[in-house]
N, C-alpha and C positions, 0 to 999 in steps of 0.2 A: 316487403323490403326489410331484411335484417337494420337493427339498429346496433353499429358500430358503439364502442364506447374503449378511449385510448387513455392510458395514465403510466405513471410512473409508480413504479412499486419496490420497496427496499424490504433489506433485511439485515438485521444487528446479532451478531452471534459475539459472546464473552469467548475470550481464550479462555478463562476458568470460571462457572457459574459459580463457584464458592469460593471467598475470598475470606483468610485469616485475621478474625476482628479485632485483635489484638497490636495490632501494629499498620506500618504503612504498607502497603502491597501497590505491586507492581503489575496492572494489566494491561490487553489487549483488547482493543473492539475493533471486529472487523467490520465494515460497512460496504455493502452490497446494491447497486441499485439498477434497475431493468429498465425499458420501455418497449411498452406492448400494445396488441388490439386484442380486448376481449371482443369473438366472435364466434361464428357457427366453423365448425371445422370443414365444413365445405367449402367454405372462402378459403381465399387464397392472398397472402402478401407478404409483398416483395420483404427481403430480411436489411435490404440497406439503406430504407425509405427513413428520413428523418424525422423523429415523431417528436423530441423533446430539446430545444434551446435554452440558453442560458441557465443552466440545471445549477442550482445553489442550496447549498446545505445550513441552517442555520442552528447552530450549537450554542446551549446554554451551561453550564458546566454547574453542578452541584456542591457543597459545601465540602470542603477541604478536597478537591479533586483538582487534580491541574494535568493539562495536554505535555508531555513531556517532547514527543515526539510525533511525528507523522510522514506516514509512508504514503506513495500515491499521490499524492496533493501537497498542494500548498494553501495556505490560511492566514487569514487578516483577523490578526486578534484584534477587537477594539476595545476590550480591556479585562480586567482578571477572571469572569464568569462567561465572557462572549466571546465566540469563532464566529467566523463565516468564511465559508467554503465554496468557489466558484470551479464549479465541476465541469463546462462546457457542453456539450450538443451529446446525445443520445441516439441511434437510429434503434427501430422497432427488431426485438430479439437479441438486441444482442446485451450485453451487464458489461459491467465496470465494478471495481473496488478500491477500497482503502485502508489503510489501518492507522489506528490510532493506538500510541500508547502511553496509558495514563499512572497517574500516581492517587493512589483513592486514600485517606487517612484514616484511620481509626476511629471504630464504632461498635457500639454494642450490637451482640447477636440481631438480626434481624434482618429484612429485605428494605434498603434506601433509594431514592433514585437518586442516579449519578451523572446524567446527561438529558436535557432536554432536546428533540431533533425536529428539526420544520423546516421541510422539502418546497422550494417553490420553482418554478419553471414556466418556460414561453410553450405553451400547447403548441403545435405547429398546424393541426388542423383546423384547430379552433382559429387559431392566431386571437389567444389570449392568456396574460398570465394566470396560470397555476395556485395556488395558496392551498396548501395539503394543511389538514389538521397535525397538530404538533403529537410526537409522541412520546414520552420518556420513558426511558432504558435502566429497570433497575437492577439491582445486583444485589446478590443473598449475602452475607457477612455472619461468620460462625465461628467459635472458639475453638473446633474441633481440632488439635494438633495435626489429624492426620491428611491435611488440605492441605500442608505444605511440599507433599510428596507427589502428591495429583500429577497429572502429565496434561499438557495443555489441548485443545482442540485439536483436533489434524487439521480441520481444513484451515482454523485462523492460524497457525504454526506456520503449516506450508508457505501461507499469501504471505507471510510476511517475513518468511529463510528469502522465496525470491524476491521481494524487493531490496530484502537488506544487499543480496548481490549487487546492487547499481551503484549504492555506497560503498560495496568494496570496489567496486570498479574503478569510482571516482578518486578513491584514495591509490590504488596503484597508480593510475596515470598520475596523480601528484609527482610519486616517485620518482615513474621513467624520467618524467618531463626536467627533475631535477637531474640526470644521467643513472640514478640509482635501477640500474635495469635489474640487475640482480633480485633485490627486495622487492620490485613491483613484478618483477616473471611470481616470486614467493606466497608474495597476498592470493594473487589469483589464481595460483594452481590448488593452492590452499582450500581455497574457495568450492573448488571447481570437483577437488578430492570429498568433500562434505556432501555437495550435491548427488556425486555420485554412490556416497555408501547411503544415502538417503535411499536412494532408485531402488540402490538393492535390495536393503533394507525393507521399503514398502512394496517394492514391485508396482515404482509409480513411474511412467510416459515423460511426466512432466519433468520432475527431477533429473531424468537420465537426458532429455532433451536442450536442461539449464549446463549440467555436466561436459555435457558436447560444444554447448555456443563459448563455456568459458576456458575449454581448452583449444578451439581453434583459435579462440582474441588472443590466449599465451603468443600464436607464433607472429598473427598479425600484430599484436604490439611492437612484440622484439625486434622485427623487420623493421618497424616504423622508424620507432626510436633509435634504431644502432645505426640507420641512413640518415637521419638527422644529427646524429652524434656525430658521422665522419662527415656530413657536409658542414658543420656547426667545425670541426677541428680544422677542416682543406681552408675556411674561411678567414681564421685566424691564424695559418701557416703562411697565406698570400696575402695578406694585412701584413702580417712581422717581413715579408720579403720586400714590399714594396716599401715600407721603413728603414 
């Protein structure tokens, strides 16, 4: 009888492994995490079986580093060195991501750690919590001028062009919603033109796939909003009639 064995497994990739130690820099970590069964490849199972519950990320933050911002998720800081992160339910095969983007300060040459991570979770087989050995994520820091020019990761860049689309999203409808349809059709065709010189540009699925969803939301927005605009004006024309 095969011995199943199910876990959760992540992965931390920097948008830039060298950072200018001279001054404050501006990174990204992308944060990656799976659930799986190691087993014989003759087995078989199912891809949408729940393997991992209440999946929480616990973050310690290292000395002059602060969270500036976070994609993906939301977090309960309980104060200036501690996140925690409740990531929700996992099924077996499939990942999830996040990103984080931090502000790291100044340091002499060398490799420091910047983040401590520890993963704990409800096994679902087991039906028991989880307690992962902590790990931390360091990051090289070098005086070398020409790090400033580097080009960031493709894949943590990518994960995190589409997420920032959600927050353009959210700010055009701000717009519409005030009647500015003009500006808010603007953001998101805007948007939606990036995504696609991206596509072209890498000859990526993904990108030309975000390009498409954000130019057909241009018409379903405008539709929205310009019928709530003239039911929003007929209401106010029979309000002043019946006055």
């Amino acid at each position: 009888m095969d011995v199943l064995q199910s876990g959760l497994f992540s992965d931390f990739t920097w948008s830039h492994s060298h950072v200018f130690a001279g001054g404050t820099s501006q990174v990204f970590l992308l944060i990656e995490w799976r659930a799986g069964v190691l087993k014989q490849k003759t087995q078989f199972h199912g891809f949408n079986q729940c393997m991992a519950e209440d999946v929480q990320l616990h973050l310690q933050l290292g000395e002059r580093v602060q969270v500036e911002r976070m994609y993906g998720c939301q977090g309960e800081i309980l104060n200036d060195r501690n996140i925690s992160l409740s990531l929700g339910s996992l099924s077996e095969g499939r990942s999830k991501q996040l990103v984080l983007e931090l502000s790291v300060g100044a340091r002499q040459s060398g490799v420091y750690p910047i983040i401590t991570a520890l993963w704990t979770y409800m096994d679902v087989q087991k039906r028991k919590v989880v307690l992962q050995p902590s790990r931390t994520i360091p990051l090289q820091f070098s005086n070398h001028t020409a790090l400033k020019y580097r080009r960031a990761d493709y894949r943590v860049e990518k994960v995190l062009k589409l997420y920032q689309n959600a927050s353009i999203l959210e700010q055009a409808r701000g717009e519409l919603e005030r009647g500015k349809l003009a500006q808010g059709e603007e953001m998101i065709r805007r948007q939606a033109d990036e995504m696609l010189l991206y596509a072209i540009r890498f000859r990526d699925a993904d990108y030309l796939k975000e390009a498409e969803t954000l130019y057909q939301l241009i018409g379903l927005y405008l539709d929205t909003y310009r019928q709530l605009s003239s039911e929003n004006a007929n209401r106010k024309r029979d309000f002043r009639l019946k006055n």
